[in-house]
C-alpha positions as a printed Julia matrix, in Angstrom:
224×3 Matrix{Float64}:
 188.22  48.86    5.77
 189.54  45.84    4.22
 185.89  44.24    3.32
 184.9   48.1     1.12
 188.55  47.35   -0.79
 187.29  43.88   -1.08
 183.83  45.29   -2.56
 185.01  48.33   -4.73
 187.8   45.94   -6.38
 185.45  42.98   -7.26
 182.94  45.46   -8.55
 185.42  47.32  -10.95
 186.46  43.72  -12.04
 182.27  43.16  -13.45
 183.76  45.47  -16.19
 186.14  43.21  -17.43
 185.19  41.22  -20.7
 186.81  38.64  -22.24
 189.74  39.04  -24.45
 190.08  42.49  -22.31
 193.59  43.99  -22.32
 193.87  44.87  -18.81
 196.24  47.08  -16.51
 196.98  45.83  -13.41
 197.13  48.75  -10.1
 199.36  48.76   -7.26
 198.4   48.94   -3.83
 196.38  47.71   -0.89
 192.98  47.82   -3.17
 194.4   47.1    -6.51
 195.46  43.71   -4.92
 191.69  42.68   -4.45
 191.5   43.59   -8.06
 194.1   41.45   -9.12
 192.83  38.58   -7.37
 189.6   38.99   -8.95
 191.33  39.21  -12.23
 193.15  35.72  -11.52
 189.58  33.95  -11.03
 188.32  35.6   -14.17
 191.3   33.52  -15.78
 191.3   30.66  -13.96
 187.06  30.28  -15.09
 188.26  30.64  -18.69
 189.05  34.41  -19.32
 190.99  34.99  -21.81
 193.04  38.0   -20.84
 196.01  39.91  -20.99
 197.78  42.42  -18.66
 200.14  44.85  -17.83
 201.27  45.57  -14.18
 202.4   48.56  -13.01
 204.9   47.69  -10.23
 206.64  44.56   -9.53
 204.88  43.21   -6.49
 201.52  43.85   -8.87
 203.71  41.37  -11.23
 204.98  39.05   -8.84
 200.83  38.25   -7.49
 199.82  38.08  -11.73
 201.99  35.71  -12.18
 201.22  33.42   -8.76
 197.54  33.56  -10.47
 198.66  32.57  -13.61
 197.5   36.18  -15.02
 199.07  36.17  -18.66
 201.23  39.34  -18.71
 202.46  41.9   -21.76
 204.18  45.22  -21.71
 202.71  48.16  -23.27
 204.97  47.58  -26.45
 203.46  44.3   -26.88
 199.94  45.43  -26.14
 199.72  48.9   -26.9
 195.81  50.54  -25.4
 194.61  48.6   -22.91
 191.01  48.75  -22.76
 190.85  49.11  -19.08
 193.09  49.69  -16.22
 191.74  49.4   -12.42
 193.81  50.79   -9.65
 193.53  52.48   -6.14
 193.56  56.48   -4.88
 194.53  57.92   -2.14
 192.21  61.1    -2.68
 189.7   61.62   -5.27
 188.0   64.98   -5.4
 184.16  65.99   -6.71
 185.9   66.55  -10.5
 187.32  62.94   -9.89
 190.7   64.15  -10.22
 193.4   61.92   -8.42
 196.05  61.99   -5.74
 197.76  58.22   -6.26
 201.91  57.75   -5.29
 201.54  56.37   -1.72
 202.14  52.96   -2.72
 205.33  53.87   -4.41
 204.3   52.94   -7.81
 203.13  56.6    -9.54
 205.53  56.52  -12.56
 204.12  53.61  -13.96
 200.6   53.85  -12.93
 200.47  56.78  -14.64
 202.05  55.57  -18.12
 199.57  52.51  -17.75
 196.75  55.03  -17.35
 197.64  57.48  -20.59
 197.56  54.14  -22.49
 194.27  53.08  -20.94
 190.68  53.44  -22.68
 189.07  53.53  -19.06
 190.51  53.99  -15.93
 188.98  52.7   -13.35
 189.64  53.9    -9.27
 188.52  51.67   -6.74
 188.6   53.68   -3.46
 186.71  53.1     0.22
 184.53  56.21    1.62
 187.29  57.67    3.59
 189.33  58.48    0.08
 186.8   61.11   -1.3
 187.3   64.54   -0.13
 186.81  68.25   -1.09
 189.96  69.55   -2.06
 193.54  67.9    -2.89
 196.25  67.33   -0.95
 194.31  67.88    2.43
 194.63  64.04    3.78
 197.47  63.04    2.16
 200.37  64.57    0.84
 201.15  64.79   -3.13
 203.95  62.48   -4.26
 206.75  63.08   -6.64
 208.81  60.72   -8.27
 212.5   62.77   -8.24
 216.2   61.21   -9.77
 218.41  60.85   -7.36
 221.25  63.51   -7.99
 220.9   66.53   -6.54
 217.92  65.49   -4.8
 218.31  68.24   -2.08
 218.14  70.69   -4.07
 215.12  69.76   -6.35
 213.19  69.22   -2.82
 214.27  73.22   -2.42
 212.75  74.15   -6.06
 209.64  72.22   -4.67
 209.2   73.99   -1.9
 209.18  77.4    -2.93
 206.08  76.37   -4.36
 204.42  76.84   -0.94
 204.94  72.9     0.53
 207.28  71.31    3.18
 208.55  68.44    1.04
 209.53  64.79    3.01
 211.4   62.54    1.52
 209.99  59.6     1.72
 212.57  56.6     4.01
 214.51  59.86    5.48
 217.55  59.1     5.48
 217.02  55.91    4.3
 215.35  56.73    0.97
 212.33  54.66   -0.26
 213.47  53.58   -3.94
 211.25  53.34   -6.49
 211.24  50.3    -8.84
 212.66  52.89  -11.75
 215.34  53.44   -8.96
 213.93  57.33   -7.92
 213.39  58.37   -4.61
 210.09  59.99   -3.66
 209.18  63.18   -1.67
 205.62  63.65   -0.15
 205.09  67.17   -0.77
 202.74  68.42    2.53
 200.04  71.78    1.87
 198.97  73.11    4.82
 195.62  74.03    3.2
 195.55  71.51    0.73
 196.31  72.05   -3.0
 194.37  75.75   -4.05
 195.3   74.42   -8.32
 196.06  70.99   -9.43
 197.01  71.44  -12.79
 198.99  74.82  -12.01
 200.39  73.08   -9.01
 201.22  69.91  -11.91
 202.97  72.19  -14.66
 205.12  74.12  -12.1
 206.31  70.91  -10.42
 206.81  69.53  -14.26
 209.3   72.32  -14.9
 211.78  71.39  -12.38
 214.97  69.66  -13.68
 215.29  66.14  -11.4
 211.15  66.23  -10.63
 210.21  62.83  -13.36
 206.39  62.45  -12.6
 203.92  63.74   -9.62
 201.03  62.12   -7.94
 198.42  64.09   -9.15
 196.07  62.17  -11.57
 194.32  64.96  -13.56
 191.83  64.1   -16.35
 191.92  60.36  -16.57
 189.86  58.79  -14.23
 186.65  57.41  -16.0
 185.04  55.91  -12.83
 185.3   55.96   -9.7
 184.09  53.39   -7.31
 183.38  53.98   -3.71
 182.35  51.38   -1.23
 181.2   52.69    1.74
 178.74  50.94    4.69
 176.12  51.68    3.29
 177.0   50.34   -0.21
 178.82  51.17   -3.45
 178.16  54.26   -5.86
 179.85  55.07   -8.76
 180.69  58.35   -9.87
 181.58  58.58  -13.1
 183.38  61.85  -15.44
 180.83  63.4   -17.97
C-alpha cells in the first residue's frame, strides 16, 4: 500500500515548477509528497510552502523546505494532499489524519488542488468506508454531537474519553452513515448551521486532480 502512496505522491510532485508556492498535506501520503518536495529543494528549487498541520511542519523544516503562512503568501499555486474517499464527481472525504481545518483553508487559497490517493480510496458514494469528520469546539461538545445526529448519523468522538485534540485545540467526531452520505453538500450546509460544529470533512468542489495509483499503474482523473 505504501509503494502506490509512494507513486501517487512523487507523481503529483512532476507538477511542481520552480518558484511554485506550494501547500504542504497531512497524512500518511502527503508525507511522500513532502519528501519529494524536500529533493526538489535540495536540487535547486526554489520554493515556498505552507503546511497544514504541525507534524507536516516539523518534516518541511527537517528538509530544509522554506516555509510561509498564507498571510505572507497569499494563493498558492498548488497544494497536494491525501483522501480518504474520493467519489466519481471527485468530491472529497479528508479529516482522518486530524488535520481538516487547515487543509481545507490551504485548499480555498489554492489554484490546484491536487489528491494523491491509492486504489482502495475511490468509491461510489460518500461516507460508505469511512466516516465524515467534524472539527467541533470543545464546550458543550455533547450536545453538538446530539444536533449531529439527528441528521441521521451515530457520531464518535474521536479518543473517547480521551479526546483526540486538534492542533486548533477542537476535538473531532467521526460522524458514521449506515448507507453512506445520500447529499454532500445538503449533508455540508446542515452540519454548517450548528453552533460548536467549526469545519467538516467533506471536500466539495475543490479537487482539481486526482491521482490514483493502483497495481496496475497510475490514472488521473481530473474535474472538467
Amino acid at each position: 500500500m505504501s509503494d502506490k502512496k509512494r507513486l501517487a505522491a512523487e507523481k503529483a510532485v512532476e507538477l511542481v515548477q520552480d518558484g511554485m508556492k506550494v501547500g504542504l498535506g497531512t497524512g500518511s501520503t502527503a508525507y511522500f509528497a513532502i519528501e519529494a518536495i524536500g529533493r526538489l529543494v535540495k536540487n535547486g528549487y526554489k520554493i515556498v510552502a505552507v503546511p497544514t498541520s504541525v507534524a507536516s511542519e516539523k518534516q518541511a523544516r527537517e528538509l530544509g523546505i522554506p516555509l510561509a503562512t498564507l498571510e505572507e503568501v497569499g494563493t498558492l499555486d498548488i497544494t497536494i494532499d491525501g483522501a480518504d474517499e474520493v467519489d466519481a464527481n471527485l468530491d472529497l472525504i479528508k479529516g482522518m489524519g486530524g488535520a481538516l481545518l487547515r487543509e481545507k483553508i490551504v485548499a480555498h487559497s489554492t489554484r490546484m488542488e491536487v489528491i494523491v490517493v491509492d486504489d482502495s480510496k475511490i468509491v461510489p458514494k460518500l461516507g460508505t468506508k469511512f466516516p465524515l469528520p467534524v472539527e467541533v469546539v470543545p464546550f458543550s461538545y455533547g450536545r453538538t454531537r446530539s444536533y449531529m445526529e439527528e441528521l441521521g448519523c451515530r457520531a464518535e468522538l474521536r479518543g473517547g474519553d480521551t479526546p483526540f485534540v486538534t492542533d486548533n485545540g477542537n476535538y473531532i467526531y467521526h460522524l458514521h452513515f449506515e448507507r453512506g452520505i445520500k447529499d454532500p453538500y445538503d449533508l455540508q450546509r446542515r452540519l454548517k448551521e450548528i453552533p460548536g460544529v467549526v469545519e467538516t470533512g467533506l471536500f466539495l468542489n475543490m479537487a482539481k486532480k486526482v491521482i490514483v495509483a493502483s497495481t496496475s499503474g497510475i490514472r488521473v482523473m481530473e474535474r472538467v
